[in-house]
LUMDODO-672031 format. One record per residue (C-alpha): residue in one letter; x, y, z. Coordinates in steps of 0.5 Angstrom, whole numbers. Example, Ala and Ser with C-alpha at 12.3 -4.5 7.8 and 13.67 -1.06 7.14 Angstrom:
REM LUMDODO-672031
<sekol=A	x=25	y=-9	z=16>
<sekol=S	x=27	y=-2	z=14>
//
This chain:
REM LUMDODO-672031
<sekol=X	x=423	y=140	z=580>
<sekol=X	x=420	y=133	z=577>
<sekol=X	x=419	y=136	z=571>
<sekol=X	x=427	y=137	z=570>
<sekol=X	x=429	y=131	z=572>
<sekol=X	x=425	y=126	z=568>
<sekol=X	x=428	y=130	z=563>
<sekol=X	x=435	y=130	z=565>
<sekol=X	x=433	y=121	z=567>
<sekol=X	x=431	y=122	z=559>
<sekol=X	x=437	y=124	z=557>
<sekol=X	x=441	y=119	z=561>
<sekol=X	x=438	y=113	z=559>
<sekol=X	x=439	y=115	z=551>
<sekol=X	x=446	y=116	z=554>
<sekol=X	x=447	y=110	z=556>
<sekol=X	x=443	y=107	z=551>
<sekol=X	x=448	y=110	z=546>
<sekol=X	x=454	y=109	z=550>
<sekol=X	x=457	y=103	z=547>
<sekol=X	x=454	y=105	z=539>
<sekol=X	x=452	y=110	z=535>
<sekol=X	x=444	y=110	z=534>
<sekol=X	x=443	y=109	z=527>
<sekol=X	x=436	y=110	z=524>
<sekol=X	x=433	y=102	z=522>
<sekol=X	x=435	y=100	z=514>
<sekol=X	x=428	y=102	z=512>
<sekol=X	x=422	y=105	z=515>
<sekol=X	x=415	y=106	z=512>
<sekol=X	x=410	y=112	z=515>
<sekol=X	x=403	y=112	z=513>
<sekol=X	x=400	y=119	z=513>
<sekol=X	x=393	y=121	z=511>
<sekol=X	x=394	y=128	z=511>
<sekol=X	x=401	y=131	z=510>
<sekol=X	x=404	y=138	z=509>
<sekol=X	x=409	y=138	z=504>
<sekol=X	x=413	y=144	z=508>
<sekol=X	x=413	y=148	z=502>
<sekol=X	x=405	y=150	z=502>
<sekol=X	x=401	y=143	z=499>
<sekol=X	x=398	y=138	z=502>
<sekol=X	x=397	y=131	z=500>
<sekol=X	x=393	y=125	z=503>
<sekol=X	x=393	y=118	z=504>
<sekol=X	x=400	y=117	z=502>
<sekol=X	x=406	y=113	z=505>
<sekol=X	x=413	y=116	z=506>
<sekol=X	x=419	y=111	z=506>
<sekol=X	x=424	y=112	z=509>
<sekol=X	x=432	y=109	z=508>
<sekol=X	x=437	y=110	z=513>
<sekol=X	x=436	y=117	z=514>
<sekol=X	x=433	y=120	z=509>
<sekol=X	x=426	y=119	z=505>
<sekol=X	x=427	y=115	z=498>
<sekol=X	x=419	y=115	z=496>
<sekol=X	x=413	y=118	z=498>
<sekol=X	x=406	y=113	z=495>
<sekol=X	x=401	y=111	z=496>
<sekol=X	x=403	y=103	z=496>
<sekol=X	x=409	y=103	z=501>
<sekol=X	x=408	y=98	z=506>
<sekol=X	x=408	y=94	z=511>
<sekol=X	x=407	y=100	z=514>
<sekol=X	x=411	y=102	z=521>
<sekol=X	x=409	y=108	z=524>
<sekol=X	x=400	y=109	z=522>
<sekol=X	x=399	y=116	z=523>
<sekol=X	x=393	y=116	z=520>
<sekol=X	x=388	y=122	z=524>
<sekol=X	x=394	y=126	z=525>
<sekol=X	x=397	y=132	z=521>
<sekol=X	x=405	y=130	z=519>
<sekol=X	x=409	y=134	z=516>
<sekol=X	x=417	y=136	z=516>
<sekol=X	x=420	y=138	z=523>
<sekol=X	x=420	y=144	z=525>
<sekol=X	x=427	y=149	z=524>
<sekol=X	x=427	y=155	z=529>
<sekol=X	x=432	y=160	z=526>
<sekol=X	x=433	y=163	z=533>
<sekol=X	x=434	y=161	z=539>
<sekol=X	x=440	y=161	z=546>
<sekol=X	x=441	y=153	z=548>
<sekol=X	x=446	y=156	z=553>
<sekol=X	x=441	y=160	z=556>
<sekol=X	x=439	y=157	z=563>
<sekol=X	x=436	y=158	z=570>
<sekol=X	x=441	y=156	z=575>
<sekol=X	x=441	y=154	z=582>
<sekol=X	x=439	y=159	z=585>
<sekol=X	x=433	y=161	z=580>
<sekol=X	x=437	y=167	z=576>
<sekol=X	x=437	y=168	z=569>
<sekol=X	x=445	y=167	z=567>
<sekol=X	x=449	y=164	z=560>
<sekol=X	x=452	y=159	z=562>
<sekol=X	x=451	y=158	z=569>
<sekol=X	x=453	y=155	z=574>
<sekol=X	x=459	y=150	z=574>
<sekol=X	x=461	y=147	z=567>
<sekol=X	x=458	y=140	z=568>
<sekol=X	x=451	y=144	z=571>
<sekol=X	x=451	y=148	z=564>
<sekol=X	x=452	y=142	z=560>
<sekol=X	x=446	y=138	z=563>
<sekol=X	x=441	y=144	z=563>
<sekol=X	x=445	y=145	z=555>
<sekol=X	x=442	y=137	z=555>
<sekol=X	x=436	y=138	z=557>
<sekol=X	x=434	y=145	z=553>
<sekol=X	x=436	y=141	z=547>
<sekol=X	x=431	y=135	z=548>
<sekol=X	x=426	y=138	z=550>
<sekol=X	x=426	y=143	z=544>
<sekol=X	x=427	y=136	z=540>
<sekol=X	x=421	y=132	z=543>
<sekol=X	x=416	y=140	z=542>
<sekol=X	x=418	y=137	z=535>
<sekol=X	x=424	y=142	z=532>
<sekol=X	x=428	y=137	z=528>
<sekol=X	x=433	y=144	z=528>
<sekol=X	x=436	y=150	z=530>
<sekol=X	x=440	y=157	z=530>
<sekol=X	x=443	y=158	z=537>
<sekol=X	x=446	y=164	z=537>
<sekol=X	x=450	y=164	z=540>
<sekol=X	x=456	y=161	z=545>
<sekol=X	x=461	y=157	z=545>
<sekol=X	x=458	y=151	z=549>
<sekol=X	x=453	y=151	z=543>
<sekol=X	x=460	y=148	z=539>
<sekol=X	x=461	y=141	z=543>
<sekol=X	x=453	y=140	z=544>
<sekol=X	x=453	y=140	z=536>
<sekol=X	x=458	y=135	z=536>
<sekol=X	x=455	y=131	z=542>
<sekol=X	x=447	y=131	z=538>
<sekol=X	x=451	y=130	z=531>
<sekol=X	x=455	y=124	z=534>
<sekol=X	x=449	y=120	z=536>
<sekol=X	x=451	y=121	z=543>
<sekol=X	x=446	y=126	z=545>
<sekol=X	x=439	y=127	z=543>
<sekol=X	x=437	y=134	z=540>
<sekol=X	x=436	y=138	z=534>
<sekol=X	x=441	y=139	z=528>
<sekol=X	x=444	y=145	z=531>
<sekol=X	x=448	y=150	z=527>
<sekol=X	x=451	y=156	z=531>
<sekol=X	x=455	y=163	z=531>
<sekol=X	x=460	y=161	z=536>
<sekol=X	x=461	y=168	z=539>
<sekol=X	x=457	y=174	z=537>
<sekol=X	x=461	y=181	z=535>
<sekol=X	x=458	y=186	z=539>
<sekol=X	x=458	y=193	z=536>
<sekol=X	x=461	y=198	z=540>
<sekol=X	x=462	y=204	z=535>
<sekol=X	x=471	y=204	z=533>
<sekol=X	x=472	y=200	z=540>
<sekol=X	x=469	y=194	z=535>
<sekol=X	x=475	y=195	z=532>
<sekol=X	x=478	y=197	z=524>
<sekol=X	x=475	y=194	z=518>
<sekol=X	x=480	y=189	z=517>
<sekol=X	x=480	y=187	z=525>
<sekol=X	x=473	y=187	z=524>
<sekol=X	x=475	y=181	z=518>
<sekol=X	x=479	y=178	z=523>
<sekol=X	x=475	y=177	z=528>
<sekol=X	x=470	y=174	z=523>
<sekol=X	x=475	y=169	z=520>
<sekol=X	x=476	y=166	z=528>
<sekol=X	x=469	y=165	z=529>
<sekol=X	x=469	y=161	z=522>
<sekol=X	x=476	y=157	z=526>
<sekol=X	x=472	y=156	z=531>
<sekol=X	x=466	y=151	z=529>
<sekol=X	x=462	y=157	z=527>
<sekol=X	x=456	y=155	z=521>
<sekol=X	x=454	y=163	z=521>
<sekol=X	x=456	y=169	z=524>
<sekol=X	x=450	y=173	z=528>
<sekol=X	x=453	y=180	z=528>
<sekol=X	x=449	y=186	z=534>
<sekol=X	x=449	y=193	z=530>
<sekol=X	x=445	y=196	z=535>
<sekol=X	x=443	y=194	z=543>
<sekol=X	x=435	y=194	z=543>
<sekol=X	x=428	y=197	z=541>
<sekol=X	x=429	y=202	z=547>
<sekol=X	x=436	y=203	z=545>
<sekol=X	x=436	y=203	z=537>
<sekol=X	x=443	y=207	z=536>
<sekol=X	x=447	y=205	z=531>
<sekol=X	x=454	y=202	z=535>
<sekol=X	x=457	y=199	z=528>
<sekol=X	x=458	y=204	z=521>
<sekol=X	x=456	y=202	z=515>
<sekol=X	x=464	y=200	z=513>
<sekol=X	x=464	y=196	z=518>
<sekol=X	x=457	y=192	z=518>
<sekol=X	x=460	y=191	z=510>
<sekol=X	x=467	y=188	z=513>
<sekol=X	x=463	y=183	z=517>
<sekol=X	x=458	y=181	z=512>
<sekol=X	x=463	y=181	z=507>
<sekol=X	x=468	y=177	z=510>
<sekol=X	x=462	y=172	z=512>
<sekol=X	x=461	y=172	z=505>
<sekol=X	x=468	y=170	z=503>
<sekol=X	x=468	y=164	z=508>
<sekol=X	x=462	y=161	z=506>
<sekol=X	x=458	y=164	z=511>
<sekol=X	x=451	y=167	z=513>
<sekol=X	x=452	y=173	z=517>
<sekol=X	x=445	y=175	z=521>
<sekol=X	x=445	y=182	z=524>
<sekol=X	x=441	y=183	z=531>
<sekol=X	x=438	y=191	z=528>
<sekol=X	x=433	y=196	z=530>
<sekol=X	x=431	y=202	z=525>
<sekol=X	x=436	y=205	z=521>
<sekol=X	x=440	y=199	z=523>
<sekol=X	x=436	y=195	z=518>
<sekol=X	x=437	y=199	z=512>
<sekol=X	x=444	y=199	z=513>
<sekol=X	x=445	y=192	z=514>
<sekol=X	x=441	y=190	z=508>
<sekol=X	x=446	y=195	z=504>
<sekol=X	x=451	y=190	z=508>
<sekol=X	x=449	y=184	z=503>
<sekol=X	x=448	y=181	z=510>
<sekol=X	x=443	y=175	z=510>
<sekol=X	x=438	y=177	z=515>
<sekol=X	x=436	y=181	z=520>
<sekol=X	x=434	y=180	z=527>
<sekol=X	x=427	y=183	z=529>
<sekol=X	x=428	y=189	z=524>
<sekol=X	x=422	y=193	z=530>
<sekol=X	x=422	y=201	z=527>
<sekol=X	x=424	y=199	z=520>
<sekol=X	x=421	y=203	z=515>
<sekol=X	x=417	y=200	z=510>
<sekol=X	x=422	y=203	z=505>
<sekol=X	x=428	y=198	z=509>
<sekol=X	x=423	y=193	z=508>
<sekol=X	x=421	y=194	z=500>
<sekol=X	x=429	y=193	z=500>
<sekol=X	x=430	y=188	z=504>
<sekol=X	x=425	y=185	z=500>
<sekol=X	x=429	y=186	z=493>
<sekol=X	x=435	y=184	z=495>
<sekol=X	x=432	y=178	z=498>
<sekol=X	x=435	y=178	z=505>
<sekol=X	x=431	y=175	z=511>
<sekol=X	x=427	y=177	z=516>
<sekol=X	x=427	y=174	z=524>
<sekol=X	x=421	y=178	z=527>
<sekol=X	x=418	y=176	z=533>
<sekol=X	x=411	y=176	z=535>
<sekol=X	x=411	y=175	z=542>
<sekol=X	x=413	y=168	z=546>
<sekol=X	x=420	y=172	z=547>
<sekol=X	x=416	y=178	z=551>
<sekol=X	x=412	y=173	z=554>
<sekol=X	x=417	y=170	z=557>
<sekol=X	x=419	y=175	z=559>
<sekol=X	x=414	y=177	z=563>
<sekol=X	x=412	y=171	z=566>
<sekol=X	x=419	y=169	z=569>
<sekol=X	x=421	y=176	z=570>
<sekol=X	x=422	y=174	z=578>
<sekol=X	x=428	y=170	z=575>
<sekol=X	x=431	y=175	z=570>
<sekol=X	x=430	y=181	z=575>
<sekol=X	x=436	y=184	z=576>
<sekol=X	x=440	y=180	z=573>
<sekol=X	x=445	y=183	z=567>
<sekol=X	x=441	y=186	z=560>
<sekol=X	x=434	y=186	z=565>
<sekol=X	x=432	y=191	z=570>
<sekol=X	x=433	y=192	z=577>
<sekol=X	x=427	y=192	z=579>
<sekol=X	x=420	y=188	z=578>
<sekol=X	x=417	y=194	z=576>
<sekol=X	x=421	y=195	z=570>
<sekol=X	x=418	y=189	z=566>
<sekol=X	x=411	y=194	z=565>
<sekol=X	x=415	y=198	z=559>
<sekol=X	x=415	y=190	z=556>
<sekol=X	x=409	y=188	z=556>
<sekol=X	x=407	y=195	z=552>
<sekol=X	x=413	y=193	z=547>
<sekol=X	x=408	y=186	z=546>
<sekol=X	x=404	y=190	z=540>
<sekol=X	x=409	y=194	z=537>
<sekol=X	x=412	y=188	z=535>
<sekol=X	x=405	y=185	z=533>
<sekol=X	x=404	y=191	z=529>
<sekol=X	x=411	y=191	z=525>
<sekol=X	x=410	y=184	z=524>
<sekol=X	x=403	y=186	z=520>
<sekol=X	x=407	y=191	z=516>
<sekol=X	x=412	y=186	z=514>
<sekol=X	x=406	y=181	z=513>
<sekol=X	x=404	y=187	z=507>
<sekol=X	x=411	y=188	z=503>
<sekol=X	x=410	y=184	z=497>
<sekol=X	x=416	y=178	z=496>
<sekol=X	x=418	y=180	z=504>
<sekol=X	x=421	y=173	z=506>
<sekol=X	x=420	y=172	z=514>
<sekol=X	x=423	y=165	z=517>
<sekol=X	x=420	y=163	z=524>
<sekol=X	x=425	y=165	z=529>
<sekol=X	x=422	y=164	z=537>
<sekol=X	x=430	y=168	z=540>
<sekol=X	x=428	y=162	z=545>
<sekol=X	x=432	y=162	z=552>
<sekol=X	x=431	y=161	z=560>
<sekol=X	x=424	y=159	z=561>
<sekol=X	x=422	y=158	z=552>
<sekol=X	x=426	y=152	z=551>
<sekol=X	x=421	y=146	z=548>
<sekol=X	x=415	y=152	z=548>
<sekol=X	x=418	y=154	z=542>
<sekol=X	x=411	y=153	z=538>
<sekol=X	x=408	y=158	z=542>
<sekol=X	x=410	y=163	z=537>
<sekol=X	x=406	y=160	z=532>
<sekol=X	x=400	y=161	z=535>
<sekol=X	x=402	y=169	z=538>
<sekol=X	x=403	y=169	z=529>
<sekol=X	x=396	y=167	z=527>
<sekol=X	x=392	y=168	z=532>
<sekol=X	x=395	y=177	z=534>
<sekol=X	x=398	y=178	z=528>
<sekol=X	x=393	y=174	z=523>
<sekol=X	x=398	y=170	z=519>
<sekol=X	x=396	y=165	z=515>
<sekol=X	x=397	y=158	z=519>
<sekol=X	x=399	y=155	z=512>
<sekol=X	x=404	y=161	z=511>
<sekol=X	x=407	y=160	z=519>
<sekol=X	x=407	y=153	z=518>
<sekol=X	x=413	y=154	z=511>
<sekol=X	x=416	y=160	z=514>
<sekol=X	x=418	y=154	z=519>
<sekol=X	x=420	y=150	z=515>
<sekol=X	x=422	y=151	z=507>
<sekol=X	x=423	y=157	z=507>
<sekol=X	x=427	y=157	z=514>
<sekol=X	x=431	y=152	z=510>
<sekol=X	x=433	y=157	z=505>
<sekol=X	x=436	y=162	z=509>
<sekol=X	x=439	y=156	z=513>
<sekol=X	x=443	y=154	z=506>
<sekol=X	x=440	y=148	z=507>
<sekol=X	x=434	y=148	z=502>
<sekol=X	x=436	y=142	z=499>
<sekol=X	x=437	y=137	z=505>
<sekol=X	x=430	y=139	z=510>
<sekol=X	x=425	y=143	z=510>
<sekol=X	x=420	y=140	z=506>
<sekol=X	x=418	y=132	z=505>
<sekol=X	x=421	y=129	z=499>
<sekol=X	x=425	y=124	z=495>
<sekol=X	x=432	y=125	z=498>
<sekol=X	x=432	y=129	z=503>
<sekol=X	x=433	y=128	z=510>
<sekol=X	x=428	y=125	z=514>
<sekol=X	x=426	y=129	z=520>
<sekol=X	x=418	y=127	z=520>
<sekol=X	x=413	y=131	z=526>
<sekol=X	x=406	y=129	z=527>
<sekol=X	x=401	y=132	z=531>
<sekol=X	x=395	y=131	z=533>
<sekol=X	x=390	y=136	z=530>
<sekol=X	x=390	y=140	z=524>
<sekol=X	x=394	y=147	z=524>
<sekol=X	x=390	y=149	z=518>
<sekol=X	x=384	y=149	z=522>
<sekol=X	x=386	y=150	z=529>
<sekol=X	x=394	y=152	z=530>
<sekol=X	x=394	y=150	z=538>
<sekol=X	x=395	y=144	z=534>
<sekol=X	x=403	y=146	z=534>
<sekol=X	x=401	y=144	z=542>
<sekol=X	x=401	y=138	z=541>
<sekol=X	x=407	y=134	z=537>
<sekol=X	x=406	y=126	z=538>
<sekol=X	x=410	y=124	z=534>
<sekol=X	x=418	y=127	z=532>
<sekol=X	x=423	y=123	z=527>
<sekol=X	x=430	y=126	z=525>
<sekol=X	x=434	y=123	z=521>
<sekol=X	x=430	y=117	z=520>
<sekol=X	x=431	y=115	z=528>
<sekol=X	x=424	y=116	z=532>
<sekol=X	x=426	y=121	z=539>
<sekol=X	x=418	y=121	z=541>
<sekol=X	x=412	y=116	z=538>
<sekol=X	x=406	y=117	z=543>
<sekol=X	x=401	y=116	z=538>
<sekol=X	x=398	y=110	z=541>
<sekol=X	x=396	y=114	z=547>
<sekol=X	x=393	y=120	z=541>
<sekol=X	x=390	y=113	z=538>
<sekol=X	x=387	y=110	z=544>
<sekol=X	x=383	y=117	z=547>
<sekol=X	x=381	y=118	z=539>
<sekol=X	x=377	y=111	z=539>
<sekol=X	x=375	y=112	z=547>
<sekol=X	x=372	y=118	z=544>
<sekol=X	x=368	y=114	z=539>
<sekol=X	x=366	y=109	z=543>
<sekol=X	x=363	y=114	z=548>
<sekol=X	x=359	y=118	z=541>
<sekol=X	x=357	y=111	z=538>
<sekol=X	x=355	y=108	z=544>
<sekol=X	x=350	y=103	z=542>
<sekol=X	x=350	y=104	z=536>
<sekol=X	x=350	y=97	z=531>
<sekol=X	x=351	y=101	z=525>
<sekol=X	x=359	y=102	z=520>
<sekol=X	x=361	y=108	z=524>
<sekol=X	x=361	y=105	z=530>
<sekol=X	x=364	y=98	z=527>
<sekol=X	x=369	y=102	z=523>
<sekol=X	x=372	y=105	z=530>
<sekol=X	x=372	y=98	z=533>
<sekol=X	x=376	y=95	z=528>
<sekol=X	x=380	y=101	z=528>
<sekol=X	x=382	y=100	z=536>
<sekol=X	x=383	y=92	z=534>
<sekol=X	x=388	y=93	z=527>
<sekol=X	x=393	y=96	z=533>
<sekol=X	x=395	y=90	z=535>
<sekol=X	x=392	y=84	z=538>
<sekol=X	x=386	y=85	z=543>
<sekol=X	x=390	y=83	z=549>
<sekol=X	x=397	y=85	z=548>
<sekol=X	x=393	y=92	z=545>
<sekol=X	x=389	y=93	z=551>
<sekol=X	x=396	y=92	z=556>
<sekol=X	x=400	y=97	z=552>
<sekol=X	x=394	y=102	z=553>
<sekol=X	x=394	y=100	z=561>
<sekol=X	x=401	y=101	z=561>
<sekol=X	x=400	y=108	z=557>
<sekol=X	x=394	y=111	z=560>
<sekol=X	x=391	y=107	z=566>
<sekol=X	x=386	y=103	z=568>
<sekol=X	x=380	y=106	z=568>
<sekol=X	x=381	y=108	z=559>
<sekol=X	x=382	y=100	z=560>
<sekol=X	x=377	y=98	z=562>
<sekol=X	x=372	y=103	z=558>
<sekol=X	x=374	y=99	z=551>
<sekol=X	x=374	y=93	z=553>
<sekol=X	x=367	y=94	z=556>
<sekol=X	x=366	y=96	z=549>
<sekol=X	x=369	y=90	z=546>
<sekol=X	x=364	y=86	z=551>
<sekol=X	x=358	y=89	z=549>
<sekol=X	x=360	y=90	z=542>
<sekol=X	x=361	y=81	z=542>
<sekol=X	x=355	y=81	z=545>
<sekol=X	x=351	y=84	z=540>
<sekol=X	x=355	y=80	z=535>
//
């Protein structure tokens, strides 16, 4: 409960922070960065990115003075998590529901899933979908409430067989979501892995993407088995999940170059681990016993997955299905990719950002860093290459040029602490290097009032029992 009104407190004080104004980002802001991914699979060092307003105008060697030093940390473009329910929530009562409880109740759990999803370092998101998402796009783009860029589908047209309606109804119904504020239209072909039966003919998923098409608009389509095929056929842009596809489905998805949304696992974690929360609410089961079969879908998925992962020119995006319970732990993804599917971590990281941005149809805005594209920056402390636990732990979160989450200091504070105790009486480069380090923050007073404020006394008085001993030996 205290987690949750911190949060809900975060995201009142940036309400009344903003009431009275737009937030806008500062004129010109320059990020020092000793390694960066670039978003499309390469790395740079030592380099600076200069930032103007709201989007990147430079990327030297020379900027300066520098705002932000990220150096020891791993910079790289905001995450894009291209499925995710920011409407799904757990009410009062402690049920699953979308949305729930009164109107104002749903609109600050709404609030609240945004930011938290913002702060774990995903600048943008695909909610799909609901029409709550349509003013809470409105409220983050406005400036009036934190959280990611949001594109949304509005309401989802459902299969029911010929209850869907006619071709031409079926382009109606497309038509009204594109009225209604929809960047994309997320169409159900089947209902599930356990239920795989085509609830929509192939003239029918052909109606819908085709329309989508006309009006400019993605067409995403939840499907399983014979589903999968039938929607790339449909010229639809992407498939959700695509568990019991052939690989046949997936050479020619691959050829048509559709897109692929698998999971590999937070959504059944999630699962699993709320499931006295989800029980016997609507699409669950009734009993607790029912989520046993769930946990055995967990290596089915993973082994879909490695045979996607086997289809030369397959395009898979990073997509969490997010909902109750997930918001802000979308990053768990990652590591259930690399670590039980064995994706390359270089590879996890692109299909989260360039390559996400594509099948957004915003490759020319962000995904990647570079000269005139948006400026949504993320750091972490770490390196994802190496160790991809690292996605745990974003420090540092810039969207459009404006800075929602900055605890590098403390990132800084522990690492030099770190090098104080393994260089402890050492007189030698190493150990002076890290002292001049601590000291080029700021100056040692007021540094050493920001690192009581940030993390307590007792790392205060760690460092400044350094600094004495270090002046004595001087």
């Amino acid at each position: 409960m205290k987690v949750h009104l911190c949060l809900l407190g975060a995201v009142i004080l940036w309400t009344q922070q903003s009431s009275s104004q737009t937030v806008s980002p500062p004129t010109r802001t320059v990020i020092g960065a000793s390694t960066m991914l670039d978003g499309k699979g390469g790395v740079l060092r030592n380099v600076r990115i200069v930032v103007e307003k709201s989007r990147i105008v430079a990327i030297d060697t020379n900027a300066g003075p520098v705002d932000y030093d990220l150096t020891g940390l791993t910079v790289l473009p905001g995450w894009i998590d291209a499925h995710v329910h920011l409407a799904s929530s757990f009410g009062k009562d402690g049920k699953n529901g979308e949305p729930v409880g009164t109107e104002q109740e749903a609109a600050y759990r709404m609030a609240s899933n945004a930011w938290v999803t913002l702060v774990a370092g995903f600048t943008t998101v695909q909610s799909l979908g609901s029409p709550a998402d349509v003013p809470l796009r409105a409220a983050i783009a406005s400036g009036s409430l934190p959280g990611p860029r949001i594109l949304t589908a509005v309401e989802p047209l459902t299969g029911q067989g010929e209850k869907t309606g006619t071709p031409d109804q079926i382009r109606a119904f497309v038509r009204k979501q594109k009225e209604a504020g929809a960047d994309v239209i997320k169409i159900f072909a089947n209902y599930s892995v356990r239920r795989p039966a085509m609830m929509l003919s192939q003239e029918q998923l052909d109606a819908a993407c085709d329309e989508a098409r006309k009006l400019g608009l993605r067409s995403l389509v939840h499907a399983y088995k014979d589903a999968v095929r039938a929607a790339t056929l449909a010229g639809c842009t992407e498939v959700e999940h695509g568990v019991l596809a052939t690989d046949d489905d997936l050479r020619l998805m691959a050829s048509t170059g559709t897109f692929l949304d698998p999971q590999a696992g937070l959504v059944w974690e999630n699962y699993l681990l709320n499931k006295e929360k989800f029980v016997g609410t609507p699409g669950y089961p009734a009993s607790l016993d029912g989520f046993a079969s769930m946990e055995q879908l967990i290596p089915i998925y993973h082994e879909f997955m490695k045979r996607a992962l086997r289809i030369p020119g397959l395009k898979i995006v990073f997509g969490t299905d997010a909902l109750a319970g997930s918001h802000g732990r979308n990053a768990e993804e990652f590591i259930d990719r690399v670590r039980d599917v064995g994706v390359d971590p270089m590879s996890a990281m692109v299909s989260a950002n360039s390559l996400a941005a594509e099948a957004l149809g915003m490759g020319d805005q962000i995904g990647s860093l570079g000269q005139g594209l948006q400026a949504d920056i993320i750091a972490l402390d770490g390196d994802p290459l190496k160790d991809i636990t690292a996605v745990r732990r974003v420090v540092f979160v810039m969207k459009k040029g404006i800075v929602y989450k900055n605890s590098t200091s403390v990132t800084r504070v522990r690492q030099i602490q770190d090098d104080c105790e393994q260089k402890r009486g050492e007189r030698g480069f190493p150990y002076l290097m890290a002292r001049r380090a601590l000291l080029s923050i700021q100056s040692r007073c007021s540094f050493l009032r920001e690192v009581a404020e940030a993390v307590g006394v007792d790392l205060r008085d760690a460092i400044a029992k350094e600094i004495r001993a270090d002046d004595r030996r001087q």
